[in-house]
C-alpha positions as CSV (number, residue, x, y, z in Angstrom):
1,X,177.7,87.0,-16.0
2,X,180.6,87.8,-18.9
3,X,184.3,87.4,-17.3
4,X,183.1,84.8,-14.2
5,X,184.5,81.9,-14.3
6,X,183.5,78.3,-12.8
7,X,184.2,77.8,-9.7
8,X,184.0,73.7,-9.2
9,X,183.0,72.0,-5.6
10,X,183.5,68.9,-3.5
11,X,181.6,68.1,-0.6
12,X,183.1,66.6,2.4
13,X,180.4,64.7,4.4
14,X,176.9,64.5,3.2
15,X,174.5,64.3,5.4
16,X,171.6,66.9,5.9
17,X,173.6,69.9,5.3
18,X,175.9,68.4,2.3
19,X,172.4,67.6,0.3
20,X,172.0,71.2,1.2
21,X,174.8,72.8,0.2
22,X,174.3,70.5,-3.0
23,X,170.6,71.5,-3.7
24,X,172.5,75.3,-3.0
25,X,175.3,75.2,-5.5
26,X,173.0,73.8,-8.2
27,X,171.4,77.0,-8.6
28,X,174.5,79.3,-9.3
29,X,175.4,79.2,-12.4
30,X,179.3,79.5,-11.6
31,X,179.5,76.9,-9.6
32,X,179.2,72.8,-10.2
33,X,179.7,70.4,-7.4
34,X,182.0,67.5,-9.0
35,X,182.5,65.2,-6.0
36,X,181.1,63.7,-2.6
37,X,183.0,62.1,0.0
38,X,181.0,59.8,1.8
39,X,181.8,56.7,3.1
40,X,178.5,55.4,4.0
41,X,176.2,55.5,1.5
42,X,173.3,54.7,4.0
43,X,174.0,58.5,4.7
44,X,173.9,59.2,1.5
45,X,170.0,57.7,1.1
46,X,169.1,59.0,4.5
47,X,170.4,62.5,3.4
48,X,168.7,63.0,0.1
49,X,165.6,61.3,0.9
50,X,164.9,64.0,3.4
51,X,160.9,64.6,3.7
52,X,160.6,63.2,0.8
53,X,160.0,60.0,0.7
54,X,159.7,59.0,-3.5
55,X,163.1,61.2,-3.6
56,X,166.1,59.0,-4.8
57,X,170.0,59.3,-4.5
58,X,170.5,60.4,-8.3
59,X,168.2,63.3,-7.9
60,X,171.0,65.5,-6.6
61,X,173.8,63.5,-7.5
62,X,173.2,63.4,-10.7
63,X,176.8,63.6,-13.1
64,X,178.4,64.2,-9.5
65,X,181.5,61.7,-8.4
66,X,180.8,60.0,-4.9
67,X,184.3,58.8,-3.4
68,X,184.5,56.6,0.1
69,X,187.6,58.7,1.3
70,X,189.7,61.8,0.3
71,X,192.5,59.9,-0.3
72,X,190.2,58.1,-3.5
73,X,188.6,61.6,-4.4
């Protein structure tokens, strides 16, 4: 994939679909999700946890920024 360049991501809300769109973007190369704005990180649990229930918050999270507000993002 010579000449593509990285396309970098923030996700606005995560609840089912942000954990998603994460778990999505994660698998293209070209792309690299660098923040979440969430501003309850109960949400945040519930989300990633999904049907799995040993699953933890840093699985998809991991080296990504989580911000309460836009404003802090």
């Amino acid at each position: 994939m010579e000449g593509k360049k990285m396309v970098k991501f923030a996700i606005v809300g995560y609840g089912f679909m942000g954990n998603t769109h994460i778990n999505s973007l994660k698998k293209n190369p070209n792309a690299k999700v660098v923040a979440v704005v969430e501003s309850y990180l109960s949400k945040i649990k519930e989300a990633t946890k999904g049907n799995i229930d040993n699953a933890t918050v840093e699985e998809p999270l991991q080296g990504v920024e989580v911000f309460p507000t836009i404003e802090e993002m």
